[in-house]
C-alpha positions in Angstrom: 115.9 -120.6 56.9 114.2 -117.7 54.9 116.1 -115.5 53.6 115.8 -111.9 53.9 117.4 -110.4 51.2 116.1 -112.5 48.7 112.8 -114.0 50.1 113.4 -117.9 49.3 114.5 -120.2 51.3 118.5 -121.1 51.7 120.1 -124.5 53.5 124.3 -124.5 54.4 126.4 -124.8 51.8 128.7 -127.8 52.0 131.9 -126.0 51.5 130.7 -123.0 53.2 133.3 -123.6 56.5 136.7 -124.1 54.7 135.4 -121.0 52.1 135.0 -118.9 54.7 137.9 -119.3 56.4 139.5 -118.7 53.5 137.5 -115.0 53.3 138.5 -113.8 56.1 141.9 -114.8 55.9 141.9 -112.6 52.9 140.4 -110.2 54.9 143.3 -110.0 57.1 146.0 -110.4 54.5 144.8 -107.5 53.0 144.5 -105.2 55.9 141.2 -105.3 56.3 140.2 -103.9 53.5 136.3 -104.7 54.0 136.5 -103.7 57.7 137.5 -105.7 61.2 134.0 -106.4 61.9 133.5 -108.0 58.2 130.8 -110.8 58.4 131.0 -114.0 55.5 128.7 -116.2 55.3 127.5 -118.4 52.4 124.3 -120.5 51.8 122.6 -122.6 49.2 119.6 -121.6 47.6 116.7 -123.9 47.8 114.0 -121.8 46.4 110.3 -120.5 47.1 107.7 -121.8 49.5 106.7 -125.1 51.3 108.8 -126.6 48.5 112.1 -124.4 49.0 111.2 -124.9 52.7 111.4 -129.1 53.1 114.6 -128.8 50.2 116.5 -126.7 52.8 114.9 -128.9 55.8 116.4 -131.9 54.0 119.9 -130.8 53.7 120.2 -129.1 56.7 119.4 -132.3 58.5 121.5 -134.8 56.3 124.4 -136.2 57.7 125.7 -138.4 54.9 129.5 -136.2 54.5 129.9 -136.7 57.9 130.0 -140.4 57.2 133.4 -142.0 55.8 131.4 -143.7 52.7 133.7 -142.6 49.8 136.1 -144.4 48.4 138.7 -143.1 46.2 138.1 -142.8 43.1 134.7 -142.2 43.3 133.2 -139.5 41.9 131.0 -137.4 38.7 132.6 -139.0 35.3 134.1 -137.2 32.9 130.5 -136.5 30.9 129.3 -135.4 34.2 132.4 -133.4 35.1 131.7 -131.1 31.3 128.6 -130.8 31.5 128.2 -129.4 34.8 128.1 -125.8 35.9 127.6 -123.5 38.7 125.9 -119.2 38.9 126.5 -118.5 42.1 125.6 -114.8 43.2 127.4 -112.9 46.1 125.4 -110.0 47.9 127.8 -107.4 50.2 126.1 -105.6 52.4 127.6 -102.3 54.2 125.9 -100.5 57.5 124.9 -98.0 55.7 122.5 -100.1 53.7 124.5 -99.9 50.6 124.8 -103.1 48.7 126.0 -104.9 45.6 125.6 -108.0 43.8 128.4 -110.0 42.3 127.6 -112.9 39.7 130.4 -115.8 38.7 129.9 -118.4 36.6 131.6 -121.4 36.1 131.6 -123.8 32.8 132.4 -127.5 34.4 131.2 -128.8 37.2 132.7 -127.1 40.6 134.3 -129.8 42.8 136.2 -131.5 39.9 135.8 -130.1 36.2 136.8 -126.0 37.2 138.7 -126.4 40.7 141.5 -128.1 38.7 141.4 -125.5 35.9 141.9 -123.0 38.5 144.0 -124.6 40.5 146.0 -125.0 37.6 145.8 -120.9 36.3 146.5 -120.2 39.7 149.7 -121.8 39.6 151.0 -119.7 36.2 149.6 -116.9 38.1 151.8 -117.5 40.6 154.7 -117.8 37.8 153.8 -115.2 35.7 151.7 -112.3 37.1 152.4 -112.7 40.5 156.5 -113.4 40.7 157.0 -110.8 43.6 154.4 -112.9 46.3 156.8 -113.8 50.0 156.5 -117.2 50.8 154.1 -117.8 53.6 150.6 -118.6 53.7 148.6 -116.8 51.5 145.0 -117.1 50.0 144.9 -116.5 46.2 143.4 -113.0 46.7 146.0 -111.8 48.9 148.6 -113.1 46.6 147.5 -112.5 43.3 144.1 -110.9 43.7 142.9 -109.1 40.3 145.5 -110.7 38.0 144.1 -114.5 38.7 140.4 -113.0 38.0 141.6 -111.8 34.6 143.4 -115.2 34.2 140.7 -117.5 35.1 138.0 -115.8 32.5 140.6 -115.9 29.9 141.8 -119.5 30.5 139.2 -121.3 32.6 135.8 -120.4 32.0 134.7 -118.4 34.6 133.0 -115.6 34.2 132.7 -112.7 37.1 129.9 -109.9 36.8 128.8 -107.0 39.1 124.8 -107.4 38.5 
């Protein structure tokens, strides 16, 4: 579809339905600090034109992660893992028309290279800057919220930036 906002053309994002779950869990954890009526949604961008248009076409009708193909095992190698990256931009919107732009940045490729690193910096969160958190179910905003972001630029390679 075409986006609105930023006039190229966006596809569903792969992880899009566990992510946002995990959103508005936060959401609710935290009180409802962005509001009960608080709308998350994430996309992929595919880019400009007829071009942007048949990328997001493509992935929107491909069906191959629905299929049980993988193996264990499988997966980017290690060169692959380090040398990929991700810039991924959020954009909040309020009803007053109000908005602002988030940046992060990541230094190793998302799914293996930087979850583990913050999987990993989440955990001494946990430990160190966080001893106080109730057992339960909690997302690592609710439970550790600013003190993780501080950890994972100093010790993971993420970057976070209001643009």
């Amino acid at each position: 579809m075409l986006d609105d906002v930023m006039g190229v053309w966006v596809a569903p994002f792969i992880m899009a339905t566990i992510n946002t779950r995990n959103v508005h869990r936060s959401n609710f954890l935290l009180n409802h600090v962005w509001g009960t009526d608080f709308v998350y949604d994430e996309m992929v961008v595919t880019g400009p034109g007829e071009k942007g248009e048949a990328i997001a076409n493509a992935i929107a009708q491909d069906k191959s992660m629905s299929e049980d193909k993988l193996k264990p095992g499988e997966g980017p190698s290690k060169a692959e893992r380090e040398a990929g990256s991700y810039d991924v931009l959020f954009i909040a919107t309020n009803e007053q028309g109000q908005s602002v732009k988030v940046g992060v940045k990541g230094d190793r490729d998302p799914g293996y290279g930087s979850t583990s690193k913050m999987i990993a910096e989440a955990a001494i969160c946990l430990l160190k800057d966080a001893p106080n958190t109730q057992g339960g179910f909690w997302t690592p905003a609710s439970a550790m919220g600013h003190a993780l972001i501080a950890r994972l630029q100093s010790h993971a390679g993420l970057t976070f930036s209001v643009e």
